[in-house]
DRENBAKE-547492 format. One line per field, with one value per residue: x, y, z of N, C-alpha, C in turn; chain; residue in one letter. Coordinates in pm, 1 decimal, always signed. Example, Ala and Ser with C-alpha at 12.3 -4.5 7.8 and 13.67 -1.06 7.14 Angstrom:
<recs>
n_X	+1319.0,+1285.0
n_Y	-569.0,-225.0
n_Z	+780.0,+708.0
ca_X	+1230.0,+1367.0
ca_Y	-450.0,-106.0
ca_Z	+780.0,+714.0
c_X	+1320.0,+1290.0
c_Y	-330.0,+3.0
c_Z	+780.0,+787.0
chaine	A,A
residu	A,S
</recs>
This chain:
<recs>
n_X	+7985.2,+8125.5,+8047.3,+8269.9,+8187.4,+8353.0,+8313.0,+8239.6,+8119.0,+7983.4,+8156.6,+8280.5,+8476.2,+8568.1,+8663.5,+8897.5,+9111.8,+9403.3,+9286.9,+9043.3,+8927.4,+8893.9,+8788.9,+8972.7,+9210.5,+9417.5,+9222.1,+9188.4,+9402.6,+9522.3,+9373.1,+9637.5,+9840.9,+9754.2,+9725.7,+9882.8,+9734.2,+9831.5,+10098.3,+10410.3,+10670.0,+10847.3,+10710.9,+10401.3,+10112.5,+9772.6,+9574.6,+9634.7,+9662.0,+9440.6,+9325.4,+9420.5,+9354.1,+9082.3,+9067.4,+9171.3,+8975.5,+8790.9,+8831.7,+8912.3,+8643.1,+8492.6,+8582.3,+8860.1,+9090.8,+9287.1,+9160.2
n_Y	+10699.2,+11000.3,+11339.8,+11671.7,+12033.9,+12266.5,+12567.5,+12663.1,+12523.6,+12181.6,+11874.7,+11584.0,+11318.2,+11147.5,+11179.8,+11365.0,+11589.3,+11414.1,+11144.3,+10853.6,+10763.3,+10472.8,+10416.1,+10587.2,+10474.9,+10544.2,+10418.8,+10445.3,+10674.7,+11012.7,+11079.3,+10955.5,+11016.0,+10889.0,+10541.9,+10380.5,+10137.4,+9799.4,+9746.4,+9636.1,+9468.6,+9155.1,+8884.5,+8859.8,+8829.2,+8824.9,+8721.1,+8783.8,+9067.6,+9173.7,+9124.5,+9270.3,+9497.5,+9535.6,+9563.8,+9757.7,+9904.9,+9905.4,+10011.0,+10256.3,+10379.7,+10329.3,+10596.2,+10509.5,+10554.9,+10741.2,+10855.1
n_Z	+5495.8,+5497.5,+5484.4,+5457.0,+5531.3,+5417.5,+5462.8,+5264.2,+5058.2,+5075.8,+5102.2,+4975.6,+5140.6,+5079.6,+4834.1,+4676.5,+4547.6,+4510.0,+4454.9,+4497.4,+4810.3,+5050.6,+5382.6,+5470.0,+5322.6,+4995.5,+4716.5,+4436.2,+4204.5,+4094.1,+3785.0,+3508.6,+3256.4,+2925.1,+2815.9,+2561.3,+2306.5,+2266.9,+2105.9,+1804.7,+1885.7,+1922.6,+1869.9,+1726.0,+1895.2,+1804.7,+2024.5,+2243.4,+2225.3,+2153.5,+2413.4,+2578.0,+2453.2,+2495.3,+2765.9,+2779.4,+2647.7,+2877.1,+3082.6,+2999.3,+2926.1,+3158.1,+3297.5,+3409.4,+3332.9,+3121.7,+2767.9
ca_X	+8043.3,+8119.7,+8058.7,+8287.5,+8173.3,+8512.2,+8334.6,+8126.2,+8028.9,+8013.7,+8261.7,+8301.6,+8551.5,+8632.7,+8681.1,+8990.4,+9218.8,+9502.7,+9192.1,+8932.7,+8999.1,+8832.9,+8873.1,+9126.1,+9336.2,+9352.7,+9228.5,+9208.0,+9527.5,+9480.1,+9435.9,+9786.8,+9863.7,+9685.6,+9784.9,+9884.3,+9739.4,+9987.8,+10190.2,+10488.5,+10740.6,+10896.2,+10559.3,+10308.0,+10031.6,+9642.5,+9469.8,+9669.1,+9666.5,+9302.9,+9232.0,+9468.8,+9219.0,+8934.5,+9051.4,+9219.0,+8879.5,+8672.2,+8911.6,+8880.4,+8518.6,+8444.1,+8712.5,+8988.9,+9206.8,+9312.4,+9143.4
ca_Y	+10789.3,+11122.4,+11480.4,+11769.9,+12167.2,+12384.9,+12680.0,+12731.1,+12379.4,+12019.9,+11786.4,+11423.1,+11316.0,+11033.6,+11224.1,+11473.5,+11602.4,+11328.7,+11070.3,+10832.2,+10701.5,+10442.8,+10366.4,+10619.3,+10437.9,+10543.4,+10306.9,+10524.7,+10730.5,+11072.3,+11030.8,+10976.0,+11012.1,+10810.6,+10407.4,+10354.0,+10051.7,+9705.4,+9710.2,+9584.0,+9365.0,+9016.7,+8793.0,+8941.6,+8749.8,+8855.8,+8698.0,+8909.3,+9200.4,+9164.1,+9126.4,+9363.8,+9623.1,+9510.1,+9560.7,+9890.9,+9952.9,+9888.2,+10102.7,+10386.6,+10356.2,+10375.8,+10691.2,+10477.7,+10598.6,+10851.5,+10810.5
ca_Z	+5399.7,+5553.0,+5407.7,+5548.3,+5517.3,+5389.6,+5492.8,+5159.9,+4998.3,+5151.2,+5050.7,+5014.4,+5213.0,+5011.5,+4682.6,+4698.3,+4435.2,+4451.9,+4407.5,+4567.3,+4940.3,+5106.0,+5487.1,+5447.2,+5209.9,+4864.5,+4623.7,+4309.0,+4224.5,+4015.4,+3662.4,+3449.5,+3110.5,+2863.0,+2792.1,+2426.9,+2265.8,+2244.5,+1923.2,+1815.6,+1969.9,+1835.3,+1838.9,+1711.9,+1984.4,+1804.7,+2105.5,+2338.4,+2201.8,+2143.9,+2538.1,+2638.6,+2411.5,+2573.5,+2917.1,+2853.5,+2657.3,+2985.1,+3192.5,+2995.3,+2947.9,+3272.0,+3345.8,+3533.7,+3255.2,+3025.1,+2650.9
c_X	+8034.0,+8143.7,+8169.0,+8229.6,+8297.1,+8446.3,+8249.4,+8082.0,+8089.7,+8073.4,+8233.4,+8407.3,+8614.5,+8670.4,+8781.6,+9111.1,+9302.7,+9487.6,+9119.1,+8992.5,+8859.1,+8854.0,+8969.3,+9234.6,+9254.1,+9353.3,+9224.1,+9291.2,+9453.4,+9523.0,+9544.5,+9720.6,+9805.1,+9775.3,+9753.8,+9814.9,+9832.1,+9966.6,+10308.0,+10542.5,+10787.8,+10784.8,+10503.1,+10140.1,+9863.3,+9587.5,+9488.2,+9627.3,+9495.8,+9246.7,+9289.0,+9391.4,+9147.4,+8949.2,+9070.7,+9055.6,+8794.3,+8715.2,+8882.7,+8731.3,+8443.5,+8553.2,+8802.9,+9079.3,+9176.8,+9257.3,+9281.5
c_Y	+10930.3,+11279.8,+11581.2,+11915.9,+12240.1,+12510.4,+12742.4,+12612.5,+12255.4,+11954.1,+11635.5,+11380.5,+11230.6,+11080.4,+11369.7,+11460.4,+11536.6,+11186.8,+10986.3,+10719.9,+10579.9,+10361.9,+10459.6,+10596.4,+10485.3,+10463.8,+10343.2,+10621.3,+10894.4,+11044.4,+11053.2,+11026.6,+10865.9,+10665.3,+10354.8,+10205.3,+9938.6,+9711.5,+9687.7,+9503.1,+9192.7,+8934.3,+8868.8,+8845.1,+8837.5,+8869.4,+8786.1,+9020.9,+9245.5,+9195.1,+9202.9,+9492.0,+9625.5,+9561.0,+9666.1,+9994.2,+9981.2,+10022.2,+10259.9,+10463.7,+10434.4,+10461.9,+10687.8,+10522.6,+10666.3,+10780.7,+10816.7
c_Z	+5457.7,+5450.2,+5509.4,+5511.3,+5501.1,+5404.0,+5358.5,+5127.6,+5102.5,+5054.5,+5045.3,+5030.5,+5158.5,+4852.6,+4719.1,+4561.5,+4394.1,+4440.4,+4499.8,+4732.5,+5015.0,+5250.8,+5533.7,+5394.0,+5083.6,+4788.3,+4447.6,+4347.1,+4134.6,+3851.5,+3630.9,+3327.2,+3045.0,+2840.5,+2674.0,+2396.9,+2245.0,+2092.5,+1937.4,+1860.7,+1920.5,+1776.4,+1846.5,+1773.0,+1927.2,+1965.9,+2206.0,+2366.9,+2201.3,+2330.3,+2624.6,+2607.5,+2448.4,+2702.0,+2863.9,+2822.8,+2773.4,+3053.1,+3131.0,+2960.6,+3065.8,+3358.7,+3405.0,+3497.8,+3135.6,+2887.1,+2557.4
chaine	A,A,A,A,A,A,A,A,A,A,A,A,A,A,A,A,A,A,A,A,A,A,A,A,A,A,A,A,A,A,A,A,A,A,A,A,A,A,A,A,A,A,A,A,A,A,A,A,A,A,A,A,A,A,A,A,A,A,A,A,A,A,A,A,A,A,A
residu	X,X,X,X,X,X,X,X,X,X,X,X,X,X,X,X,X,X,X,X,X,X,X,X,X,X,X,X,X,X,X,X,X,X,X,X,X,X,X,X,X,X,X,X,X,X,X,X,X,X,X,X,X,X,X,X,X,X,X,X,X,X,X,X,X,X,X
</recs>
Protein backbone atom coordinates (compact mmCIF):
# COMPACT_ATOMS: atom_id res chain seq x y z
CA UNK A 1 0.00 0.00 0.00
CA UNK A 2 1.89 3.09 -0.95
CA UNK A 3 1.75 6.66 0.64
CA UNK A 4 2.82 9.67 -1.67
CA UNK A 5 3.99 13.30 -0.05
CA UNK A 6 2.08 16.34 -2.27
CA UNK A 7 4.43 18.62 -0.78
CA UNK A 8 2.43 19.26 2.58
CA UNK A 9 0.50 15.96 3.73
CA UNK A 10 1.01 12.20 2.78
CA UNK A 11 -1.44 10.67 0.72
CA UNK A 12 -2.83 7.33 0.09
CA UNK A 13 -2.32 6.47 -3.12
CA UNK A 14 -5.14 4.29 -3.32
CA UNK A 15 -7.76 6.81 -2.11
CA UNK A 16 -8.21 9.84 -4.65
CA UNK A 17 -11.11 12.03 -5.41
CA UNK A 18 -12.76 9.97 -8.35
CA UNK A 19 -12.58 6.91 -5.68
CA UNK A 20 -10.75 3.79 -4.33
CA UNK A 21 -8.04 2.00 -6.68
CA UNK A 22 -6.57 -1.13 -6.21
CA UNK A 23 -3.54 -2.46 -8.30
CA UNK A 24 -4.26 0.58 -10.09
CA UNK A 25 -7.64 -0.29 -11.17
CA UNK A 26 -10.49 1.37 -9.70
CA UNK A 27 -12.73 -0.74 -7.84
CA UNK A 28 -14.89 1.88 -6.04
CA UNK A 29 -16.37 4.68 -8.29
CA UNK A 30 -17.18 8.24 -6.57
CA UNK A 31 -20.23 8.38 -4.70
CA UNK A 32 -23.63 8.97 -6.99
CA UNK A 33 -26.84 10.09 -6.18
CA UNK A 34 -28.84 8.22 -3.76
CA UNK A 35 -30.87 4.68 -4.81
CA UNK A 36 -34.62 5.03 -4.19
CA UNK A 37 -36.24 2.11 -2.56
CA UNK A 38 -38.27 -0.66 -5.10
CA UNK A 39 -41.90 0.39 -5.52
CA UNK A 40 -44.34 0.00 -7.88
CA UNK A 41 -44.51 -1.84 -11.05
CA UNK A 42 -47.19 -4.62 -12.28
CA UNK A 43 -46.39 -7.49 -9.54
CA UNK A 44 -46.16 -6.37 -6.57
CA UNK A 45 -43.14 -9.28 -5.50
CA UNK A 46 -42.94 -8.77 -1.12
CA UNK A 47 -40.00 -11.19 -1.05
CA UNK A 48 -38.19 -9.15 -3.59
CA UNK A 49 -38.66 -6.12 -2.63
CA UNK A 50 -37.83 -7.13 0.83
CA UNK A 51 -34.16 -8.35 -0.28
CA UNK A 52 -33.60 -5.74 -2.55
CA UNK A 53 -33.98 -3.38 0.97
CA UNK A 54 -31.72 -5.36 2.68
CA UNK A 55 -29.01 -5.23 0.22
CA UNK A 56 -29.40 -1.59 -0.62
CA UNK A 57 -29.65 -1.37 3.33
CA UNK A 58 -26.10 -3.01 3.70
CA UNK A 59 -24.66 -0.81 0.92
CA UNK A 60 -25.57 2.20 2.38
CA UNK A 61 -24.65 1.22 5.79
CA UNK A 62 -21.44 0.67 5.08
CA UNK A 63 -21.05 4.14 2.73
CA UNK A 64 -21.00 2.34 -0.80
CA UNK A 65 -24.02 4.46 -1.41
CA UNK A 66 -25.84 7.53 -1.07
CA UNK A 67 -28.59 7.44 2.01
Amino acid sequence: HAMRHDGENWRDAAVREDGFYVGGQRVVGARAGAIADPSAGATVDAEARSALAAILGVLRTHGLIAL
